[in-house]
N, C-alpha and C positions, 0 to 999 in steps of 0.2 A: 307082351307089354305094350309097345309099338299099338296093337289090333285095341286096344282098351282106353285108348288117348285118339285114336281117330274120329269116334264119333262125334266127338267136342270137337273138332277143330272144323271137320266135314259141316258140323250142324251152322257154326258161326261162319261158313265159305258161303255157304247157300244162302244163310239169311241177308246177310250182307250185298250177295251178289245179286239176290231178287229187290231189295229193296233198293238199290244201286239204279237198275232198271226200271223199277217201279215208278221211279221219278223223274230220270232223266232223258227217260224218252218222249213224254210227255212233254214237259221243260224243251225241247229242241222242235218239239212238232208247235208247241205255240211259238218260240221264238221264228219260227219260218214262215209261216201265216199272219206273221204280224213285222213282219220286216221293216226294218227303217224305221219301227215306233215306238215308244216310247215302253210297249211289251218285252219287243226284242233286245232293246238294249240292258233292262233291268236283268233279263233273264240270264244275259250272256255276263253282266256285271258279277252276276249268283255263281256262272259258271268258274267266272275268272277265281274268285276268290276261293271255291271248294278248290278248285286243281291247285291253287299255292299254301295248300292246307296239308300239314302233313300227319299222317294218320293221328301217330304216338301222343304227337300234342294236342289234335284233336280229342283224342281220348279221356288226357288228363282236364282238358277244359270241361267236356262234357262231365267227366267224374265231380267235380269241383263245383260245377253251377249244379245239376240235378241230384248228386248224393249227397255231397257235402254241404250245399247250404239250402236249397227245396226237400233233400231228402225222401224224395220222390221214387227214387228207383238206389237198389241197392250200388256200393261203388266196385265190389266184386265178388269171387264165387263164382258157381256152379250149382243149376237146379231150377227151375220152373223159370217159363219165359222173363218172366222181367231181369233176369240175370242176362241176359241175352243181348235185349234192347240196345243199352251204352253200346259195347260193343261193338255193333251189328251198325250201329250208327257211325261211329268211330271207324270202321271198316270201309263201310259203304260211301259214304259221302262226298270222301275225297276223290272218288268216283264217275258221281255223279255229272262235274263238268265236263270233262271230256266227251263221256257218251252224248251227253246233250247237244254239245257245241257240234259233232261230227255229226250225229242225227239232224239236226238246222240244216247242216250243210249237203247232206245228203237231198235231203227233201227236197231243198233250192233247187238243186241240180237237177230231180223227177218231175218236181211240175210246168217245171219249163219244156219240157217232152210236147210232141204234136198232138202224143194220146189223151193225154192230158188236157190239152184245150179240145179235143174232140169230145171228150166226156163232158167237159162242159156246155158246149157248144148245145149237146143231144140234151142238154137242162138238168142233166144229175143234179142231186143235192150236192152242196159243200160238203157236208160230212163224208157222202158216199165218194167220190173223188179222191177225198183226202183219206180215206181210212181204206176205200177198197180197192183203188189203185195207186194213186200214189206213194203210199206208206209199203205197202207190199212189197215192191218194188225198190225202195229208200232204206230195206234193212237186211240190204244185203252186207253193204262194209260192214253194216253194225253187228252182223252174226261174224264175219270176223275179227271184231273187235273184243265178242262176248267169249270166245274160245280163249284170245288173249289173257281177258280182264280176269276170267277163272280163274285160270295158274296163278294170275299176279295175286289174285284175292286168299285164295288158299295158302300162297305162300305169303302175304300179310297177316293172314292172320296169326302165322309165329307171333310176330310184334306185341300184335294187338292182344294174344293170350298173355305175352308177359306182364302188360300193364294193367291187365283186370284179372290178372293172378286166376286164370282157368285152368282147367287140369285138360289141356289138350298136347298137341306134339311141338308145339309152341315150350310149354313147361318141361317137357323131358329133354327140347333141344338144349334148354341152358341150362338144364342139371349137368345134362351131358358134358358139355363145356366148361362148368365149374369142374367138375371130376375127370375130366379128361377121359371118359369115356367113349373114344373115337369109334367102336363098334356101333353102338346106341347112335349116335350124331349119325352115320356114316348108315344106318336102316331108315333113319328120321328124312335125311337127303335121298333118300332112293324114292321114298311114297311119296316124296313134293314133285321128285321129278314125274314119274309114272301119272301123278292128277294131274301136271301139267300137259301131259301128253295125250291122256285122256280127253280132255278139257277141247282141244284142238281138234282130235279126231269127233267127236261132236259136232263142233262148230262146223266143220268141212257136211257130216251127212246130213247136217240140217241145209245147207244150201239145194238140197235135191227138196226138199218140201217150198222152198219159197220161191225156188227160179228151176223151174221144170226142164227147160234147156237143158239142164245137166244131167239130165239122165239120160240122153241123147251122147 
């Protein structure tokens, strides 16, 4: 039962969490290069307000402006991508600032590095600086921040399945709990915990790809 409700839930942890990423890493690496200007500040203004943004409500706003009066995208269900979208939005977004604002701050911290004025010194591109040393280097906290953000998103998406009415483990948790079905609740807590563990052990082996030291 449990094995037939995972996919749905797994599919909107991943969309969420890549489009989470998609954005605000981006979002942190302008805000750093553009410090002090009138980029940085808009952008961190974006951040402030996704992070005081709470999913659920996010959810039903998003449902309310794109289903209910654009009619654009369905308000819920299950079944080909555009069911997804809201959601995945709803999920992710709230996301968003944090990564971004600690990604800024990471980078601040790398370019100010010797290596870093050496590279530029030898005349690299801006690009190549910022993409092929500095950022390399800049997304270490942020791998462990993405191991974090996993568990947390996976287990958001309970929420978020209740209020776009998806048939994931989100829907069998508060069946479960309407009926007092504490076996069911009590397998549904065991696979949040296990992906959040997973989630982690991840983020830990990817550190061996991005900072070589540790295989040492």
């Amino acid at each position: 039962m449990i094995g037939e409700k995972l996919p749905v839930t797994f599919e909107l942890g991943v969309a969420a969490f890549t489009l989470a990423y998609l954005l605000a890493i981006p979002m942190g690496v302008y805000a750093a290069l553009n410090r002090n200007k009138f980029g940085d500040w808009f952008t961190m203004l974006l951040a402030l307000i996704g992070v005081s943004m709470a999913g659920f409500w996010l959810g039903l706003m998003l449902m309310y402006l794109f289903a209910a009066n654009l009619k654009w995208l369905p308000p819920t269900g299950h079944g080909s991508l555009k069911y997804l979208i809201l959601p995945a939005l709803a999920l992710g977004l709230p996301r968003v600032g944090r990564i971004a604002r600690i990604t800024r701050s990471s980078l601040l911290e790398v370019i100010n590095e010797d290596y870093i004025r050496t590279a530029r010194a030898k005349g690299l591109a801006a690009r190549a600086v910022v993409i092929v040393h500095a950022l390399k280097n800049a997304l270490i906290p942020i791998i462990s921040l993405m191991g974090l953000d996993l568990g947390y998103i996976i287990g958001g998406a309970v929420v978020i399945e209740a209020v776009f009415a998806r048939p994931g483990i989100g829907d069998m948790m508060l069946r479960a709990i309407y009926s007092r079905d504490f076996p069911v609740l009590q397998g549904c807590m065991f696979i949040l915990a296990i992906a959040i563990i997973v989630s982690n052990i991840f983020a830990d082996l990817t550190y061996v790809f991005v900072d070589p030291r540790i295989r040492h």
